[in-house]
N, C-alpha and C positions, 0 to 999 in steps of 0.2 A: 596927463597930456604929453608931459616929457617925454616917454615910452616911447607913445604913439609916436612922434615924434622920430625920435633915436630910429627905429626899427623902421621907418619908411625912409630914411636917411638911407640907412644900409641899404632896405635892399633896391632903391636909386641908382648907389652905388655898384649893384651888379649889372646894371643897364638890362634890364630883362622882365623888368615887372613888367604885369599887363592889368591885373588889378590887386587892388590893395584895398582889403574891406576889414573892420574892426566893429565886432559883434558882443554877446552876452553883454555883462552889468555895467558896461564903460558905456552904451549907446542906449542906458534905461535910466528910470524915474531916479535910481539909488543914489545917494547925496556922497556915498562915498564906495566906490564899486572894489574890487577884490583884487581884479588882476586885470590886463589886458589879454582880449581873445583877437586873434587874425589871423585872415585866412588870405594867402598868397596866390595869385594866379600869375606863374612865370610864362616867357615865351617860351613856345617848343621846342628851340634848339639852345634851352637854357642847360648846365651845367654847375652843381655846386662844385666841380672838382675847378671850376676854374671861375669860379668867385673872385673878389679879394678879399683876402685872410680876413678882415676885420667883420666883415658879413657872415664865415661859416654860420656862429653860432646862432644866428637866425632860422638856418637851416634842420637844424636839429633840436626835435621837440626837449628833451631835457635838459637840453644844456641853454636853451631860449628861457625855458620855466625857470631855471638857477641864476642867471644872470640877470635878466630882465623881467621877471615876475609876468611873463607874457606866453601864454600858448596860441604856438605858432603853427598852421597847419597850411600847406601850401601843394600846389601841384602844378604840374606843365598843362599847357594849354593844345587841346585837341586830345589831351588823356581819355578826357571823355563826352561824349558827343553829348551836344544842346540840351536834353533830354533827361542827360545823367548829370550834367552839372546843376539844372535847376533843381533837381534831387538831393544833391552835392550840400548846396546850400541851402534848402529846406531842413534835411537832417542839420545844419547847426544852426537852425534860425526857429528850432522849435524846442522849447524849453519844457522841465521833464512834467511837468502838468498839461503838456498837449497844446498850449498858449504858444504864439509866435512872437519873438524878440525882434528888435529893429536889427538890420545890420546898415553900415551906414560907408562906402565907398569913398575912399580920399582920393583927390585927384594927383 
């Protein structure tokens, strides 16, 4: 939960979140899950180049996975229309036996 945590701190800290959802084995039955999975929806006229430095690495999937045991998947909003997003998030909310996982949105 500390993760969780940390990494909705940060990206606060960019003032630019829109949503903030934490999916796969952190929001299932497993008594001790793996890693942290989240997926970012910034605003559209967001910018990692003007972050603050401490949030980069939320930004970038390997260096999110090396520091904080967390993959981080994120995009601008209106990237893709109503349609493609629900798609968006289907494709990570279906785990590889065809079964849907909860994803669960922090406010």
């Amino acid at each position: 939960m500390a993760t969780i945590r940390h990494l909705h701190q940060l990206a606060v800290r960019t003032g630019a979140p829109r949503s903030f959802c934490v999916f796969g084995s952190f929001v299932s039955t497993e008594p001790t899950p793996r890693d942290v999975d989240v997926i970012l929806v910034m605003r559209h006229d967001f910018r990692v180049e003007h972050c603050p430095r401490e949030a980069l690495t939320v930004f970038t999937h390997a260096d999110a996975q090396a520091r904080f045991g967390a993959s981080v998947f994120w995009l601008r909003e209106g990237m893709l229309d109503e349609h493609a997003m629900r798609e968006f998030f289907l494709v990570w909310q279906t785990k590889r036996d065809g079964t849907l996982r909860g994803i669960l949105e922090v406010a």
